[in-house]
C-alpha positions as CSV (number, residue, x, y, z in Angstrom):
1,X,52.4,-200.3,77.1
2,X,53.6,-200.7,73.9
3,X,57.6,-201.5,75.5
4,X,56.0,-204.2,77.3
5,X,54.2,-205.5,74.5
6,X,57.9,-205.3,72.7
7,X,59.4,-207.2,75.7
8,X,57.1,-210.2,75.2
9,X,57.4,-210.7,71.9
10,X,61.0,-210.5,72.5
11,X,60.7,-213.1,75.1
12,X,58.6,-215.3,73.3
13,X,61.0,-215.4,70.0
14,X,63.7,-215.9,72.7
15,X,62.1,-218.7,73.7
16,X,61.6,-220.2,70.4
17,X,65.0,-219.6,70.3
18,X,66.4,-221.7,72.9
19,X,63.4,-224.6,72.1
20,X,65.3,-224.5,68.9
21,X,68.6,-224.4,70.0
22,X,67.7,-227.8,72.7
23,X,65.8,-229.3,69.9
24,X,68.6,-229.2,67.6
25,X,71.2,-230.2,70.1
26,X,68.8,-233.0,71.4
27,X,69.3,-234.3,68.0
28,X,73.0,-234.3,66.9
29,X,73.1,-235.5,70.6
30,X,70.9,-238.6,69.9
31,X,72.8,-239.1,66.6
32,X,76.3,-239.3,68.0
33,X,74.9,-241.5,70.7
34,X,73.6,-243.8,68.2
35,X,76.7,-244.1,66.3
36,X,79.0,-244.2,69.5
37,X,76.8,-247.7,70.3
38,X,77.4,-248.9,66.8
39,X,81.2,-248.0,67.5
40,X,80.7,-249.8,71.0
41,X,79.0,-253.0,68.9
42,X,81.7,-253.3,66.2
43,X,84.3,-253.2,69.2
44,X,82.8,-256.4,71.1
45,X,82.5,-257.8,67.7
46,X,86.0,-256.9,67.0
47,X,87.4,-258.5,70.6
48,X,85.2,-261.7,69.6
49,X,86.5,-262.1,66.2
50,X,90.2,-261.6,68.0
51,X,89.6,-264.3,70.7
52,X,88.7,-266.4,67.6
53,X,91.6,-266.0,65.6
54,X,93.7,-266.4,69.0
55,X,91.9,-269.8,69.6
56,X,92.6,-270.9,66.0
57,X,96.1,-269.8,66.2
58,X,96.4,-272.0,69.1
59,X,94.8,-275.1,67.8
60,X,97.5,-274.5,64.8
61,X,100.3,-273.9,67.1
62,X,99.5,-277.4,68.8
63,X,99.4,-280.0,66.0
64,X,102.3,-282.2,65.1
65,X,102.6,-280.8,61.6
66,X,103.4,-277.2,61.8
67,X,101.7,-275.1,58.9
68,X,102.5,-271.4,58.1
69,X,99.4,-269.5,60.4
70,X,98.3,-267.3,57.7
71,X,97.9,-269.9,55.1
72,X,95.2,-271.3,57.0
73,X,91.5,-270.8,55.3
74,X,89.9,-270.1,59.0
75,X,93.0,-267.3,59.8
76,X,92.1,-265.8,56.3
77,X,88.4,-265.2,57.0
78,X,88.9,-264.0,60.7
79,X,91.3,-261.7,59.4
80,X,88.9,-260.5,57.0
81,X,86.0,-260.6,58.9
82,X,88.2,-258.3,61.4
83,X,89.4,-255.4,58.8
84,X,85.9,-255.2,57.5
85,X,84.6,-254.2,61.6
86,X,87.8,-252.1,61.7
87,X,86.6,-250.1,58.4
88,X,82.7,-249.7,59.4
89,X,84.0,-248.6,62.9
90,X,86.0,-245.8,61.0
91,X,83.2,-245.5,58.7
92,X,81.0,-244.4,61.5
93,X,84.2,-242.1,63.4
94,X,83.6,-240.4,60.3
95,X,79.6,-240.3,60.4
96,X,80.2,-238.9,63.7
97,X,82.3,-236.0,62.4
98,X,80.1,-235.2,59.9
99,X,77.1,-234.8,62.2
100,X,79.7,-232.7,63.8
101,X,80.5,-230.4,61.0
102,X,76.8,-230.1,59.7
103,X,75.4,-229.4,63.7
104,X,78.6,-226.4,64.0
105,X,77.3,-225.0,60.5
106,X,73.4,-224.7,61.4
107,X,74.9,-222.6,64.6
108,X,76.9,-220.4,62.6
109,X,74.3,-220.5,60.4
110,X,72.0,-219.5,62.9
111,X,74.4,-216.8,64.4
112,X,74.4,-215.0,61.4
113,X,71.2,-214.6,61.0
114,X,70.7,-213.2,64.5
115,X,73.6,-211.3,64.1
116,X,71.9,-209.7,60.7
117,X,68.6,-209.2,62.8
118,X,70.4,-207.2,65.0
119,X,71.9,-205.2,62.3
120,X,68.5,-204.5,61.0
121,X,67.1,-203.2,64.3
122,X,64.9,-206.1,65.1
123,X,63.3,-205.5,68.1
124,X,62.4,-209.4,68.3
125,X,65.3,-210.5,68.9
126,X,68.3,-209.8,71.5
127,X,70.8,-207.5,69.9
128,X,74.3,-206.4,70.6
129,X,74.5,-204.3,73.6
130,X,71.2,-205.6,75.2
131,X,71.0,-205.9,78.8
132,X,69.3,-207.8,81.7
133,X,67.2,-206.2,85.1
134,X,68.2,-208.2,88.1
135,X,65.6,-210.5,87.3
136,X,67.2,-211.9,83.9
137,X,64.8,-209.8,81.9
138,X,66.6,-208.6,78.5
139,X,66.0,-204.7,78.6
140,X,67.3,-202.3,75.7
141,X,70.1,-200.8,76.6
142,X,70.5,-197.1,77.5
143,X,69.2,-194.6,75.0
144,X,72.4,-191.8,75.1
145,X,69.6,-189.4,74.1
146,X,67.3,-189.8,76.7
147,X,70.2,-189.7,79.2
148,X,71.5,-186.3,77.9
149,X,70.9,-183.1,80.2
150,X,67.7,-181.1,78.7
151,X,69.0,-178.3,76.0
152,X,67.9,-174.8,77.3
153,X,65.2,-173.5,74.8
C-alpha cells in the first residue's frame, strides 16, 4: 500500500501542478488580450484621427488662397493628437512584452524548482526518468536493483 499512497500524492501535487500552470497561463493570457484591445482601440482612433486630417487637408486644398498645410492650427493638433495614439500603442507593444518576459520567468522559475525537487528525491513530484502504464499513470521507473539476477548465497 504504501506505493499507492505515494502515487496519489504524486497525482494530486501533479494536479496542483497543472491547476497552476492553466491558472497562470489563464492570466498572462487575459492580460495580453486586454492590451491587444487597447492596441485594437488606439488603431480605430488612429484611422479616425487620419480621415480627419485627410478631410482638413482637403478643405485646405480647396480654398482660393493656398496656405502651407502644416501651418494650419487644426493640422497641428491632429498631428499631435495622432503621435500621442502612436506612442501609447507602443507603450502597450511594450506592456505586452513585459507580461511576456515576467510570464517566461515564473516558468523557468518554476522549472527549476521541479527540477531541484527531483534532484532531492522528491517523491511528490515527477522526476527525470519517470514513466507512464498504458493508462497515463506516472510510475517510478525501473529499479536496476530489483531487476538484477538473485546473488547465490
Amino acid at each position: 500500500m504504501p506505493t499507492d499512497e505515494r502515487l496519489g500524492d504524486r497525482l494530486r501535487k501533479q494536479i496542483r501542478e497543472i491547476y497552476s500552470v492553466a491558472s497562470e497561463k489563464t492570466e498572462e493570457y487575459a492580460r495580453i488580450g486586454k492590451k491587444r484591445l487597447d492596441i485594437l482601440s488606439l488603431s480605430r482612433d488612429v484611422a479616425r484621427e487620419k480621415r480627419a486630417l485627410g478631410d482638413r487637408v482637403y478643405d485646405l486644398s480647396r480654398r482660393e488662397e493656398a496656405a502651407p498645410v502644416l501651418d494650419d492650427v487644426t493640422v497641428k493638433a491632429i498631428l499631435g493628437r495622432i503621435s500621442r495614439l502612436e506612442e501609447e500603442i507602443r507603450e502597450r507593444e511594450a506592456e505586452i512584452l513585459k507580461v511576456r518576459q515576467e510570464a517566461r520567468r515564473a516558468r523557468d522559475q518554476r522549472a527549476e524548482t521541479l527540477a531541484s525537487q527531483n534532484r532531492n528525491g522528491d517523491p511528490g513530484v515527477p522526476f527525470a526518468g519517470a514513466t507512464e502504464d498504458a493508462a497515463g499513470v506516472p510510475t517510478d521507473p525501473p529499479d536496476p536493483a530489483e531487476d538484477a539476477e538473485p546473488r547465490g548465497i
